[in-house]
Structure formats: C-alpha cells, structure tokens
C-alpha positions as CSV (number, residue, x, y, z in Angstrom):
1,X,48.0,-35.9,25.1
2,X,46.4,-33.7,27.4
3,X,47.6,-31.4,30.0
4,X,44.3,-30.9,31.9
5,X,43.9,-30.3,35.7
6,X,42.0,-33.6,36.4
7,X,44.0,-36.1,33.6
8,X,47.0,-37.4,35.6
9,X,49.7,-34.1,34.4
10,X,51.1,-32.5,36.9
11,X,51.1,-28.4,36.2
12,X,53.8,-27.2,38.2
13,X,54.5,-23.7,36.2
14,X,52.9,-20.7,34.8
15,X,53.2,-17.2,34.0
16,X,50.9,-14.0,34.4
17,X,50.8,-13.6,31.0
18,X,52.8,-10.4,29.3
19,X,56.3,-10.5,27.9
20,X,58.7,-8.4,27.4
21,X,57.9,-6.7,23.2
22,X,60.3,-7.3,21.0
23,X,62.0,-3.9,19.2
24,X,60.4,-5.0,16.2
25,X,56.8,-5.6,17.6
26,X,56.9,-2.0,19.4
27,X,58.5,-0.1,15.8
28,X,55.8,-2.4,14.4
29,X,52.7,-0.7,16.8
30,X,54.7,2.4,16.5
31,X,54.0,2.7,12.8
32,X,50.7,1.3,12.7
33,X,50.2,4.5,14.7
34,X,51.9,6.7,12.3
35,X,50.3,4.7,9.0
36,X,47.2,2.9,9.6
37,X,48.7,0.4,7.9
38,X,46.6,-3.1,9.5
39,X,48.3,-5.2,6.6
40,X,51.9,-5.0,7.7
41,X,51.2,-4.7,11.5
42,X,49.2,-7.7,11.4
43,X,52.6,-9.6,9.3
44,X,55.0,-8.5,12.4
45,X,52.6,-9.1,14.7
46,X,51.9,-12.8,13.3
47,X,56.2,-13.3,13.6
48,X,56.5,-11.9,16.9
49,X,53.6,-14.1,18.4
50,X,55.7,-17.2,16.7
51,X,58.7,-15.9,18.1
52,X,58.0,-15.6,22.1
53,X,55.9,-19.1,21.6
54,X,59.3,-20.6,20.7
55,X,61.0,-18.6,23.9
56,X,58.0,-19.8,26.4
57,X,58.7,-23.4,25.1
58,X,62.5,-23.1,25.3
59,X,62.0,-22.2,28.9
60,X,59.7,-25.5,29.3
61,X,57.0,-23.4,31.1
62,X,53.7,-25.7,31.3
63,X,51.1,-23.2,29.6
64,X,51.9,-20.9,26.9
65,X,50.0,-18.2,25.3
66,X,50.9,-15.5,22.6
67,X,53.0,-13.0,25.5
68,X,49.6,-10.7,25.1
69,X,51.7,-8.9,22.1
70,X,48.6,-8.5,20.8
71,X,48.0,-5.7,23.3
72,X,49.7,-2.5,24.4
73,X,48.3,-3.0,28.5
74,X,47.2,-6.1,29.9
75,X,43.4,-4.8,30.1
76,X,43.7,-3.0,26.6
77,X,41.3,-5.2,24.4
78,X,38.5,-4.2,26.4
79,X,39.5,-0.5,28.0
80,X,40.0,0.6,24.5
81,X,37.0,0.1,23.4
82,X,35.2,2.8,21.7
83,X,33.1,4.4,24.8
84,X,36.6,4.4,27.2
85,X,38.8,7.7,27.4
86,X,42.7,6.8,27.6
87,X,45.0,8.3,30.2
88,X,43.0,10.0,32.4
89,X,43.0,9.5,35.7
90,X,45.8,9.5,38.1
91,X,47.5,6.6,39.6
92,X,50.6,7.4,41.7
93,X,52.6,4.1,42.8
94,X,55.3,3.9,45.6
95,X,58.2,5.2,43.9
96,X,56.4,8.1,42.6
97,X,56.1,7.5,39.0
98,X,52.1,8.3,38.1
99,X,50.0,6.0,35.2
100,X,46.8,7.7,33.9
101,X,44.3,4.9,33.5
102,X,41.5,4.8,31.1
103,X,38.0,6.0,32.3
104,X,34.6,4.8,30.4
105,X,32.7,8.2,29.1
106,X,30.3,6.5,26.7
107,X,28.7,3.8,25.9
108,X,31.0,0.6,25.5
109,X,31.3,-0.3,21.7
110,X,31.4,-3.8,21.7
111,X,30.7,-6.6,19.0
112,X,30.0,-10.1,20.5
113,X,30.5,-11.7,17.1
114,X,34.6,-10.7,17.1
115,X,35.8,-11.0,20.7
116,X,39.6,-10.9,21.4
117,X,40.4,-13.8,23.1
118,X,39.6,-16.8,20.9
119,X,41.7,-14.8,18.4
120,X,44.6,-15.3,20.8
121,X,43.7,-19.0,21.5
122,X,43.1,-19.7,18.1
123,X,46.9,-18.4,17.1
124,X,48.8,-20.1,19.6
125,X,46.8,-23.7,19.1
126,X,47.7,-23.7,15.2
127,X,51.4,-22.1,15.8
128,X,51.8,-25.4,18.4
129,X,50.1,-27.6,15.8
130,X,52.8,-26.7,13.1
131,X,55.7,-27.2,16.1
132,X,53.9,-31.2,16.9
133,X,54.1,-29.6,20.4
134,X,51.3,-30.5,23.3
135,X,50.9,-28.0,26.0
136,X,48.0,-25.7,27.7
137,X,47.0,-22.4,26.5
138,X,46.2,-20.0,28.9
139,X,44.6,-16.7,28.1
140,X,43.9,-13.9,30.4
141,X,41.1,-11.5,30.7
142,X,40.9,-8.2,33.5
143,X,38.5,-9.5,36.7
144,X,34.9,-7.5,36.4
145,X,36.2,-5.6,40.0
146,X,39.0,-4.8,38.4
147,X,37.1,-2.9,35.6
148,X,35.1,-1.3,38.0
149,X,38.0,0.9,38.4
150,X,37.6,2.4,35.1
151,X,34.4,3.9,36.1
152,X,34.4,7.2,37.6
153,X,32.0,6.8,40.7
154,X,33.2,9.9,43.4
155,X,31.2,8.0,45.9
156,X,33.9,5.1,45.7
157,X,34.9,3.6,49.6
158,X,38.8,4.5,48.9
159,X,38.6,7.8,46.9
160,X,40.7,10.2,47.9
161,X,39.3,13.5,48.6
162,X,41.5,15.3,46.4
163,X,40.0,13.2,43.7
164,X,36.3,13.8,44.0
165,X,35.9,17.0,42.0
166,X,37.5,15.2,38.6
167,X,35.5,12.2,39.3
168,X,32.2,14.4,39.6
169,X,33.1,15.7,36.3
170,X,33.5,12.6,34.6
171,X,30.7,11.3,36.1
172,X,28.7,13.6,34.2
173,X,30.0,12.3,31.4
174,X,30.0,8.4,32.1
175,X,26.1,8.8,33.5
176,X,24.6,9.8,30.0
177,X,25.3,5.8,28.7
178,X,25.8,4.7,32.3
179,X,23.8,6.3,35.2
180,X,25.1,4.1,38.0
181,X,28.3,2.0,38.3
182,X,26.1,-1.1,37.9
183,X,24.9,0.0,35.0
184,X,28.2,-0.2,33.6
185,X,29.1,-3.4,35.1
186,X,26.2,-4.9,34.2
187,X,27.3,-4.2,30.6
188,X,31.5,-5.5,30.8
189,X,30.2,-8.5,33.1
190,X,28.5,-9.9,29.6
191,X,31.7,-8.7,27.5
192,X,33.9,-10.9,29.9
193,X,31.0,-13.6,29.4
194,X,31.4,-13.3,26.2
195,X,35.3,-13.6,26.0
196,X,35.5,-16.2,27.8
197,X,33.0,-18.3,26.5
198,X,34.5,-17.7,23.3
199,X,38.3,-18.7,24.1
200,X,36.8,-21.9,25.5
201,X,34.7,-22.9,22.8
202,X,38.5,-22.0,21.2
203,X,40.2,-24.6,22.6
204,X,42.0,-22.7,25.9
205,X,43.0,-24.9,28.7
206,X,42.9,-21.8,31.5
207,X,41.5,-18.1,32.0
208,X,43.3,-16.4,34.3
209,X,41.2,-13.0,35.7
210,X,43.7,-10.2,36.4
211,X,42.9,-8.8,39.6
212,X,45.4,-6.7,41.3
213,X,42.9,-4.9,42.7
214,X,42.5,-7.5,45.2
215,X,45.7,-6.5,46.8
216,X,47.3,-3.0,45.2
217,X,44.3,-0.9,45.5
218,X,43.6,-1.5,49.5
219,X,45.2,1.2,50.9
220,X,47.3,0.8,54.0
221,X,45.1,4.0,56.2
222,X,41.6,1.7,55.7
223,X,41.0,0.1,59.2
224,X,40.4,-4.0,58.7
225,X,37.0,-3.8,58.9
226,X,36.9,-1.6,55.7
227,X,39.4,-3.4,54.5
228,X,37.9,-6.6,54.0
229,X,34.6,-5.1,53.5
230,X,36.1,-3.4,49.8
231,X,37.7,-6.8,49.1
232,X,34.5,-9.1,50.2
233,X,32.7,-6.3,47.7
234,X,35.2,-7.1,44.7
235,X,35.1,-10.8,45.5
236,X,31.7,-10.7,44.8
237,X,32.1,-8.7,41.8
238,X,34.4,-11.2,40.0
239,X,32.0,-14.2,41.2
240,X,29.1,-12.4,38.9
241,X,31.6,-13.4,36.3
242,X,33.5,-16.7,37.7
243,X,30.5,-18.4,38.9
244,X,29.0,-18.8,35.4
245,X,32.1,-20.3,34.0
246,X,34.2,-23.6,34.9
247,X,36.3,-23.4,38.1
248,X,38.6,-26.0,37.2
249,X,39.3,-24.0,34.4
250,X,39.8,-20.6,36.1
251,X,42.7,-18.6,37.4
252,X,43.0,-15.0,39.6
253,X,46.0,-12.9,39.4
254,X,46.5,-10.8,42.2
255,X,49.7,-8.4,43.0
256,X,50.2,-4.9,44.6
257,X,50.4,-3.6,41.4
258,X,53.2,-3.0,38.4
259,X,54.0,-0.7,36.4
260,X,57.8,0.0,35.1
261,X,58.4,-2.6,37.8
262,X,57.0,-0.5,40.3
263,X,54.0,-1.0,42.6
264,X,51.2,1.0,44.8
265,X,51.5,0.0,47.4
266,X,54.5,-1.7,49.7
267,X,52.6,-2.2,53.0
268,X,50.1,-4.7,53.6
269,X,49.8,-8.3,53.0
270,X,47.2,-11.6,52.4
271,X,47.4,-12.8,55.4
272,X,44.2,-10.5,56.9
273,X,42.4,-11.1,53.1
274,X,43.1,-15.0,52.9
275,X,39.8,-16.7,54.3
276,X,37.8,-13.6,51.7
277,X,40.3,-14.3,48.6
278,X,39.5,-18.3,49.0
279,X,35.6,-17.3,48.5
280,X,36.7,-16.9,44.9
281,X,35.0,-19.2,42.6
282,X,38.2,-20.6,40.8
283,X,40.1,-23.6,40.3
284,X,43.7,-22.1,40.9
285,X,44.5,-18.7,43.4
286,X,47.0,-16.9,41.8
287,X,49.3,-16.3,40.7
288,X,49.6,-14.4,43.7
289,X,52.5,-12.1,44.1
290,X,54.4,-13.6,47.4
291,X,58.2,-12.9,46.6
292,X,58.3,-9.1,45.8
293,X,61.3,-8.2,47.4
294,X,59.6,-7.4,50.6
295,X,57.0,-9.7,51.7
296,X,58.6,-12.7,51.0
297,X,58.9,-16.0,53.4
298,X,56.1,-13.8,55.7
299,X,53.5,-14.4,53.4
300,X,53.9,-18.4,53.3
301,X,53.1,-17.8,57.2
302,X,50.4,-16.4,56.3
303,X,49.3,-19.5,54.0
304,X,50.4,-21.6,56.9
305,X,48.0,-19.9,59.3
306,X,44.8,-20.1,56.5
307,X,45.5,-23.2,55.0
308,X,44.2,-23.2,51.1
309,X,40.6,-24.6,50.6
310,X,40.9,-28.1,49.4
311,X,39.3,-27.8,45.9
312,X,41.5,-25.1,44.8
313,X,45.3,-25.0,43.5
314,X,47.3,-22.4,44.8
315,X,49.9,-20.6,42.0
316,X,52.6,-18.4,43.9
317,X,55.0,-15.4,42.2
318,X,58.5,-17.2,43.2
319,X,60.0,-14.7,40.9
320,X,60.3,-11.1,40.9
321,X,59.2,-8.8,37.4
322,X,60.5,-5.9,39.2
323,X,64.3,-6.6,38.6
324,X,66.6,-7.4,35.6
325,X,68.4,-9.7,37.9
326,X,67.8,-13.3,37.4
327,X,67.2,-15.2,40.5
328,X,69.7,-18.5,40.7
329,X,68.1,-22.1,40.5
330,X,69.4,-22.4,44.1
331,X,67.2,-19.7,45.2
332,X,64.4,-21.0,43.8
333,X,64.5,-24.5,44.9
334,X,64.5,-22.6,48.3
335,X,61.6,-20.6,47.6
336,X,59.6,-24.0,46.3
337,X,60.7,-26.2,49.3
338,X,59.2,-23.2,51.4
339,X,56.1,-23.6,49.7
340,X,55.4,-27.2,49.8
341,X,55.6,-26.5,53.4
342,X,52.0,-24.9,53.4
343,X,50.4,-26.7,50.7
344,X,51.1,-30.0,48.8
345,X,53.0,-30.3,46.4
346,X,50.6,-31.4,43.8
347,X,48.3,-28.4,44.4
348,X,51.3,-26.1,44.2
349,X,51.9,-24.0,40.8
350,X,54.9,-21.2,40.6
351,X,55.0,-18.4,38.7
352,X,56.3,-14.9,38.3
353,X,54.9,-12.4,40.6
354,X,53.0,-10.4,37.6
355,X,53.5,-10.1,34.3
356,X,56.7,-9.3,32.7
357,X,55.4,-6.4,31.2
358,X,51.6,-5.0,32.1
359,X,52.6,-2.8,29.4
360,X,54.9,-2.7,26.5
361,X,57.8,-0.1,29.2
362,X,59.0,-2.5,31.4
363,X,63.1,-3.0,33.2
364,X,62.8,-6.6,32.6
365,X,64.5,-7.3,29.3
366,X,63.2,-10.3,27.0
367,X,66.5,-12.1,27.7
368,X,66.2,-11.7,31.5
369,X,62.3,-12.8,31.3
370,X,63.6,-16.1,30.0
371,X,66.4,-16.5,32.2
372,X,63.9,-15.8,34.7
373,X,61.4,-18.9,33.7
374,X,64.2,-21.1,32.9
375,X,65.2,-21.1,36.1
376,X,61.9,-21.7,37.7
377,X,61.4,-24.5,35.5
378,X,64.4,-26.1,36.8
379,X,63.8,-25.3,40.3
380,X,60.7,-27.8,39.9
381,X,62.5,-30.0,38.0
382,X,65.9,-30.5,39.3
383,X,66.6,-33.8,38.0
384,X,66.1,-32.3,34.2
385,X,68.2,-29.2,34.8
C-alpha cells in the first residue's frame, strides 16, 4: 500500500519533525561527549529511534520519521560540519533568552558519498518493515535561505547596527574559503542537492525544508516594501534548491522561531507575505505556524483573503510546541472546522506549529508531545476516537 499524494490516501497529519529526547538518548550524547565512544552511542541511539517510531505510530500520525534524535538542533547535520564555528552569534528571542548560532569560518567539510538523510530514511523504512506497518517517511533538511543565516555577511538588509563590527570580523575569517555569501551558497545549495537526492533514492515519501526564516527573522521596524523584498530574496534562495527536486514531494516549514518554546518575534503575520510564500516551488506550504497563542483564528483570515494556489496542499500548526498543556480534542475539531473554511478539506494537512524540540531543551515533555498528536489525530478523525 501506498500513502503517496496522488494514489487515492488522504494525508490529513504531520509533524515538523523533532521530538522531545529521551533521558537515555541525551545521557547517551552526553557520554559520547565525555568518551568518544561511537560503539555504544550508536546502540542507544539505534533503541531510541525504535522507541519514538512506536510513539509516532501510537498517535496514528500519517508520516513518521526517526524524531531527528539523530541530531542535537534541527540544522545540526549540516551546521556542524567541519568549516562551521558553534555558538557564536547572538540571537535574542522575545522573552529574552539569547541562542548563539553557528557561523561558517572555513571551508565546508563535506563528503557526498555519506550524506545524513538516507541514513535517517533508511532506519525508519526497515524499523517499519520489522513492525508490517505502511506509512510515509518524511525527512527534513534546513531551506538554503535559511542557511544563509550562518554566513556572516555585515552588509545583510536586517543587520542590526550593533552587530556589524563582529560580523566584519568574521567575515574575515569566512572570506578566505568563501569571499562572497554566494560563494558559500553556491557550495550548501549542492549539499542540500545532494541530501535530498539521496533520501529519495532512499525511499522517503516527503522533504520538508525548514524555513523559519520566512517568518521569525522579518523584523517588525522593516517597512512592507523591505519586508517583502527580504522574503521574495529568500523565496528565491530556497527555489535554487526546490526547483531541482519534485514538488509533489516537497514540504516548507515556516514559524517565528523556537527555542525553549520561545520565539523572536511576536508581531507580524502571513497575511502581507502570502501571495510571495505561494511562489515557493513545493507541493505542501507548511507546516506553517498559525495557532501560537497569539495569531490564531486572524491568520485563517488571512488565508481567506489569499486563497492557496491550487497545486499546492496547505499544512497548518493547530497545535502549540510552546506549552506543556495539551490542547482537548474539542479544541481541535474547532481549530480544523476553521480551516476547512479557507481551504478544502482534501488539500488541508495539520500539524504542530514547529517541532517539539529544535533542540534537545525544550518545556514540552515526551508524554505531552504525544498527548499533543493524539489529539490532533482524533480531531481529524472523530469517528475513530
């Protein structure tokens, strides 16, 4: 059986792709740290993966993947490369907390013969074999614009002032591998290429491209015509990428950001970006991040006003990451009846807002995740709750 876009099943839930580690997964990484030791790591890592498969299919969400356990940030495979240096420059989101994100000094170290992501197909597709369970894999994979913001380029349309003088400096150090910023990108564009080509020829059913970029790094002070100018400019970023890959196949996260359940930004919304996000060459928008706590029902208004290109799905964050509290089925069915009010039903996917956990500190405990995704699986599905 398959559980492809064109075949007849009906995908009516997803997820952004992280979950909550387990104690034993993160005591696991911890000593891997302290040890070196790849052997054991790998042996916790291997139960872990099997263990949040069986959660994702107790929930009866429609694709599965391995909770990206096998990574300590949802961009880590690539940003830590040899040629990126870690925690470096500062991020501060709304409620003040500050994450230091990686910045590219050197030439990327990169073999095409051993990418990432078919590893994580590959893992999930024989763990399901052994189970005699049929659903999609999904994988996911940080957008090219999103990347971009790993290279230090002082000349950037919504760097703050204050920032210029450590950008300059680690420009100097970027431009001995990478003169320009499209020097660079011209180098990750391939590596997603390459990822992505390789979890198809894997067996994955959908790449979803993060991109909160999209949405979490517009700031608020840019005037609309800026505004959409820095968002038509990262469209057509990601497009280098999407275009070259099947759109039936393709997913884009977008989301004001999260981190510790927190976010950048809480002003702005889609509904002056729509008509730019739907030039995205993908099969699905979204997840997009619609029920944070604060946008909410405005942003289906938004939807109703730029109504969703015909060839694409649209996949909506019903549920919020950035609580513990699980949201009733009730509230849900809500949320979805709301929803099929600005797009039909069977182009509708739901979702949580982000991932559970971008990175292995997150509020959202693993029992709450999968109360969370019951719930919204039975919100869809009334009649088998």
């Amino acid at each position: 059986m398959s559980y492809g876009w064109g075949d007849g099943m009906s995908i009516k839930t997803t997820h952004v792709g992280s979950w909550p580690r387990t104690q034993a997964l993160q005591e696991a990484r911890q000593k891997l740290l302290d040890t070196a030791d790849h052997e054991e790591f790998d042996r916790v890592l291997d139960e872990q993966v099997r263990f949040i498969i069986d959660v994702q299919l107790q929930t009866g969400v429609d694709e599965i993947n391995d909770g990206e356990y096998r990574r300590s940030i949802y961009f880590g495979d690539i940003s830590g490369l040899p040629g990126f240096q870690q925690d470096v420059f500062p991020i501060e989101f709304s409620a003040g907390d500050a994450y230091r994100t990686p910045v590219v000094t050197g030439k990327i170290e990169y073999d095409r013969s051993n990418p990432f992501a078919p590893l994580e197909v590959k893992q999930v597709k024989a763990i399901l074999a052994e189970l005699g369970v049929e659903k999609r894999i999904k994988v996911t994979l940080p957008s090219l614009s999103h990347m971009s913001a790993f290279y230090p380029d002082p000349s950037g349309a919504s760097i703050p002032a204050e920032a210029v003088p450590l950008l300059e400096q680690l420009h100097e150090q970027a431009a001995t591998a990478y003169p320009t910023i499209q020097d660079y990108l011209d180098d990750v564009k391939e590596i997603l290429l390459n990822e992505a080509r390789g979890a198809i020829d894997a067996g994955v059913d959908s790449i979803q491209f993060d991109s909160p970029d999209l949405l979490a790094f517009t700031s608020p002070a840019m005037s609309l015509d800026v505004l959409k100018g820095v968002t038509r400019q990262r469209i057509e970023l990601n497009n280098l990428v999407l275009s070259e890959l099947p759109a039936d196949m393709l997913e884009i996260h977008a989301c004001w950001g999260n981190y510790i359940s927190t976010q950048i930004t809480t002003q702005g919304s889609i509904s002056s970006l729509l008509p730019e996000l739907y030039e995205l060459k993908v099969g699905t928008l979204g997840p997009l991040e619609v029920f944070d706590g604060m946008r909410d029902f405005a942003e289906l208004e938004a939807l109703r006003a730029y109504p969703v290109p015909e060839d694409k799905k649209l996949a909506l964050g019903i549920v919020s990451v950035k609580t513990r509290n699980v949201e009733p089925v009730p509230v849900l069915i809500q949320r979805y009846e709301a929803a099929k009010q600005v797009i039909d039903e069977d182009r509708l996917v739901v979702s949580p807002g982000c991932g559970f956990a971008s990175e292995a500190t997150t509020v959202v405990s693993l029992e709450s995740a999968k109360r969370k995704m019951t719930n919204l699986v039975k919100a869809v599905q009334p009649e088998e709750g």
